[in-house]
N, CA, C and O of each residue as an XYZ file, in Angstrom:
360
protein
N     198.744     83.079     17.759
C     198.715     81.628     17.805
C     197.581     81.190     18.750
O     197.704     81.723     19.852
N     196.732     80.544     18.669
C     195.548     79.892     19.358
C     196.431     78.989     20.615
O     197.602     78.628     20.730
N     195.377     78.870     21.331
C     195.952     77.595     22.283
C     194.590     77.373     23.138
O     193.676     78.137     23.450
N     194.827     76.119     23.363
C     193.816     74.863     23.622
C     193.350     75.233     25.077
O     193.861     76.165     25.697
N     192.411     74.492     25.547
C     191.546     74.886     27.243
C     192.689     74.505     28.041
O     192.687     75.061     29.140
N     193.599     73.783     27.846
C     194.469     74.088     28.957
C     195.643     75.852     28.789
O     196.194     76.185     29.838
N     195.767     76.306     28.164
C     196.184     77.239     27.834
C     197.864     76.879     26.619
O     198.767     77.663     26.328
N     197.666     75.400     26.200
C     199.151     75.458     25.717
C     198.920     76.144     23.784
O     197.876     76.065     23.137
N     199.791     76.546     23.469
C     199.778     77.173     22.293
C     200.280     76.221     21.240
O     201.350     75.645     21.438
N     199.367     75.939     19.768
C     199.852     74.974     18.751
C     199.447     75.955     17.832
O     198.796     76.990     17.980
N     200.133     75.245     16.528
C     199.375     75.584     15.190
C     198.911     74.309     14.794
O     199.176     73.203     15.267
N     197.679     74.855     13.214
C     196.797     73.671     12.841
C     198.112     73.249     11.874
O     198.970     74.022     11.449
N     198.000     71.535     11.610
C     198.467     71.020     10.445
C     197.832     70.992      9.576
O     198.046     71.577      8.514
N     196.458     69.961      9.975
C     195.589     69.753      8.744
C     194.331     69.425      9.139
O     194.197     69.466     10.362
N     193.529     69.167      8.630
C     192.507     69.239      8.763
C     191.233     68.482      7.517
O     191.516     68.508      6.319
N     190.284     68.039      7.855
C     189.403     67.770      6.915
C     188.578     66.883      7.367
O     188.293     66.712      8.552
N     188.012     66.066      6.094
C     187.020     64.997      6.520
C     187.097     63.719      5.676
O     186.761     63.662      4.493
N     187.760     62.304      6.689
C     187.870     61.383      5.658
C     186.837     60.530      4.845
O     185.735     60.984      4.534
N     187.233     59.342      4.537
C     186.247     58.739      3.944
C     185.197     58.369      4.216
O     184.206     58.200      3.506
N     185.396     58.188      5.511
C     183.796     57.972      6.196
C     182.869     58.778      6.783
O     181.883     58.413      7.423
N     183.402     60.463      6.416
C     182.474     61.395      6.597
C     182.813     61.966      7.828
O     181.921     62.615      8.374
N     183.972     61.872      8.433
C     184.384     62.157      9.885
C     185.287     63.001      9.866
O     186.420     62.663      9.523
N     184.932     64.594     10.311
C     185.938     65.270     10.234
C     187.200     65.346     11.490
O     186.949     64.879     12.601
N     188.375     65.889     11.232
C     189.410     65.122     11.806
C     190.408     66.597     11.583
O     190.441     67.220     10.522
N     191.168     66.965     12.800
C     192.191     67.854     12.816
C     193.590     67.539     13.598
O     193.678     67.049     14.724
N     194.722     67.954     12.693
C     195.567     67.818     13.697
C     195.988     68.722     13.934
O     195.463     69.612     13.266
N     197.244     69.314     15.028
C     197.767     70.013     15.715
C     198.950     70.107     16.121
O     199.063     69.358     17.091
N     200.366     70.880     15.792
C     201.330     70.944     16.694
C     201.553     71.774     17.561
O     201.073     72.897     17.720
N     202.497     71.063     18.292
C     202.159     71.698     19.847
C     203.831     71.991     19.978
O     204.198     72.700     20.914
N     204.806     71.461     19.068
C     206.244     71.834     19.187
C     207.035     70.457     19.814
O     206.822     69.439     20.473
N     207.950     71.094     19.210
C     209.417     69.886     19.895
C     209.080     69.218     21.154
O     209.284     68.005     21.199
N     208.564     69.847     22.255
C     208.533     69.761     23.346
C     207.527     68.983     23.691
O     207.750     68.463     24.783
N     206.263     68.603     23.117
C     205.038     67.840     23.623
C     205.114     66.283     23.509
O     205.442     65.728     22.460
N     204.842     65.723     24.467
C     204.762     64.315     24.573
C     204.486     63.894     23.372
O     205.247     63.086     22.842
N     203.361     64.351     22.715
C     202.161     63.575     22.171
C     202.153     65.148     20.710
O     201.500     66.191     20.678
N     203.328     64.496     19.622
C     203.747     65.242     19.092
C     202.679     65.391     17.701
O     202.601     66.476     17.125
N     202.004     64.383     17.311
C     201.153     64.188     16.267
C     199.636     64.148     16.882
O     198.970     63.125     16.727
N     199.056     65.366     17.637
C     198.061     65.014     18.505
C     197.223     65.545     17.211
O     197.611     66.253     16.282
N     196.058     65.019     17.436
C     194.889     64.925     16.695
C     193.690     64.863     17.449
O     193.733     64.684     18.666
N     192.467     65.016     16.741
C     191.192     65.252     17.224
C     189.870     64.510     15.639
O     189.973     64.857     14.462
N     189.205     63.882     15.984
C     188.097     63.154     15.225
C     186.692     63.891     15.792
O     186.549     64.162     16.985
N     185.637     64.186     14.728
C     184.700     64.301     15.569
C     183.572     63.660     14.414
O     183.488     64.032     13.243
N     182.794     62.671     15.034
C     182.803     61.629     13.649
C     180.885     61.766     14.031
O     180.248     61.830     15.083
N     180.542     61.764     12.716
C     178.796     61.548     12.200
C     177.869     61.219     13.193
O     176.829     61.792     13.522
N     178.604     59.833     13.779
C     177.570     59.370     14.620
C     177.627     60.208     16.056
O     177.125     59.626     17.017
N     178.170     61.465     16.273
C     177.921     62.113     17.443
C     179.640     61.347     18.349
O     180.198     61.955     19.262
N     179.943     60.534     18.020
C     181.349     60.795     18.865
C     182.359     61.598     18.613
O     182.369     62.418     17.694
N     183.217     61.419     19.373
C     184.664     62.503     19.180
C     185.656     62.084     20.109
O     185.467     61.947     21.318
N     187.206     61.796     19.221
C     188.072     61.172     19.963
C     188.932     62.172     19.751
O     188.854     62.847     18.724
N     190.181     62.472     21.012
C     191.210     63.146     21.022
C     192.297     62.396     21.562
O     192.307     61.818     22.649
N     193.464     62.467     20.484
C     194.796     61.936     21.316
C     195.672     63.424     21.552
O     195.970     64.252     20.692
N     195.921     63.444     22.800
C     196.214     64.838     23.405
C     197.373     65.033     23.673
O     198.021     64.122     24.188
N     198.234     66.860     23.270
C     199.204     66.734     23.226
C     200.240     66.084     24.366
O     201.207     65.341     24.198
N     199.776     66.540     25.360
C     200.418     65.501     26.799
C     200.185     64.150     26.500
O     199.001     64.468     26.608
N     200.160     63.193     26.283
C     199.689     61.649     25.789
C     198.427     61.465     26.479
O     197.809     60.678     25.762
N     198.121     61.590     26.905
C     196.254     60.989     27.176
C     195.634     60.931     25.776
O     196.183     61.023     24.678
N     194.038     60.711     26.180
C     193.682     59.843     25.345
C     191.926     60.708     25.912
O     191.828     61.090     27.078
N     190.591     60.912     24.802
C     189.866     60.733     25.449
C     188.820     60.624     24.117
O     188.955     61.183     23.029
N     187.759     59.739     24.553
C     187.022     59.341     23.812
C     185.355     59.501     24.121
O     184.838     59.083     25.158
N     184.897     59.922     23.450
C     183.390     60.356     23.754
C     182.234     59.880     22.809
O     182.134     60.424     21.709
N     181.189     58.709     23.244
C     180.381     58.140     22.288
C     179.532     59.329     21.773
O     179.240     59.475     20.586
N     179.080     60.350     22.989
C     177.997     61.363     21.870
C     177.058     60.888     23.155
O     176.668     61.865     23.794
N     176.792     60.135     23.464
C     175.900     59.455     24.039
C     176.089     59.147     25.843
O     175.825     58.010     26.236
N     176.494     60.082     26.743
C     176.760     60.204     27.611
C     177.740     59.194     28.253
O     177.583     58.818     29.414
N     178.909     58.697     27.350
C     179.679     57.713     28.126
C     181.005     58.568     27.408
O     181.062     59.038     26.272
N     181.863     58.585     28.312
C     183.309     58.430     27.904
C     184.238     57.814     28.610
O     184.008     57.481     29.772
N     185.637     57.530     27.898
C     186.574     57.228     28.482
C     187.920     57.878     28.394
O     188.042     58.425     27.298
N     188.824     57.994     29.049
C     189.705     59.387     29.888
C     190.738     58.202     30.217
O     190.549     57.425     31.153
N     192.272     58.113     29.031
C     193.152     57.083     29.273
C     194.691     58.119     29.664
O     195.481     58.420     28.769
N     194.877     58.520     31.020
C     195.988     59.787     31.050
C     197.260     59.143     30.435
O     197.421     57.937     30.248
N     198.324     60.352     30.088
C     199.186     59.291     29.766
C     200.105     58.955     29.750
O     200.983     58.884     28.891
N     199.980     58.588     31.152
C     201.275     57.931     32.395
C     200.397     56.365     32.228
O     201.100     55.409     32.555
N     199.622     56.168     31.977
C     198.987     54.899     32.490
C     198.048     54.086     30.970
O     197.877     54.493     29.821
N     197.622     52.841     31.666
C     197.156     52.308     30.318
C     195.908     51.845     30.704
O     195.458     50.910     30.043
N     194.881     52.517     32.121
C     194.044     51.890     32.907
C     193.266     53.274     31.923
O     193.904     54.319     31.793
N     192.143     53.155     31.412
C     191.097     53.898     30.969
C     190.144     54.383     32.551
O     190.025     53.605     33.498
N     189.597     55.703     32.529
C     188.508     56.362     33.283
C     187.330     56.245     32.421
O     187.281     56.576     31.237
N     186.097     55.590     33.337
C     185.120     55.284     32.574
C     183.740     56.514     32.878
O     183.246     56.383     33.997
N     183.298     57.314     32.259
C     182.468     58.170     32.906
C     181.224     58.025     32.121
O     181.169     57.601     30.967
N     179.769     58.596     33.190
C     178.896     58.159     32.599
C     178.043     58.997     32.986
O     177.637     58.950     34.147
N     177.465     60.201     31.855
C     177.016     61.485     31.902
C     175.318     61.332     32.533
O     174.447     60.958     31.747
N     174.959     61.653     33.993
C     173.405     61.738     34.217
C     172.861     62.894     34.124
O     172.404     63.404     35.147
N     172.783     63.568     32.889
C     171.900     64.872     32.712
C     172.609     66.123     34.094
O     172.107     67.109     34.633
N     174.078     65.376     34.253
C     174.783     66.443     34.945
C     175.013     67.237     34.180
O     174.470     67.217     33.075
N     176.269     68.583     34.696
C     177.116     69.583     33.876
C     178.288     68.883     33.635
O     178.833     69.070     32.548
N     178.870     67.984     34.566
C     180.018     67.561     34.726
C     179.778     65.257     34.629
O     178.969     64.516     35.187
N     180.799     65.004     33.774
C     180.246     63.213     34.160
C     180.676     63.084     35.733
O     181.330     63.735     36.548
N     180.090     62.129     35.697
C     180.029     61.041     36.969
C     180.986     60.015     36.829
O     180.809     59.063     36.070
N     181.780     60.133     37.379
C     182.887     58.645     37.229
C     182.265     57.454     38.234
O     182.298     57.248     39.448
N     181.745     56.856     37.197
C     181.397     55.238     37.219
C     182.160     54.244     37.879
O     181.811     53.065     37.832
């Protein structure tokens, strides 16, 4: 069974690419995960959104900005990539 950079273990559901050319996977993670229908987008124009099995949230233009919504809370982390390794929280 695979499991994700935090080390938790899922299987794939499904997978593909919808109508607008954006491929898209989901994932279970079991009875037990917050965030039971977690999914992942990684779409044409260079972004990529994940709703994560713990409930967070994170969203990435492609373009050195993201936002990081954990999910205990409904306040978004705004980060803003300067040719670091790691973003810069803004």
């Amino acid at each position: 069974m695979p499991t994700d950079n935090k080390g938790a273990s899922y299987t794939y559901k499904n997978s593909g690419t919808n109508s607008q050319g954006n491929h898209y996977c989901t994932r279970d993670y079991g009875s037990d995960a917050v965030n039971q229908n977690s999914y992942h987008y990684s779409n044409q124009d260079g972004s990529y959104y994940y709703s994560n099995s713990d409930g967070s949230t994170y969203y990435n233009t492609g373009n050195g900005e993201a936002w990081y919504t954990p999910a205990d809370s409904n306040d978004s982390n705004y980060y803003y990539n300067t040719s670091q390794e790691e973003p810069s929280k803004k």
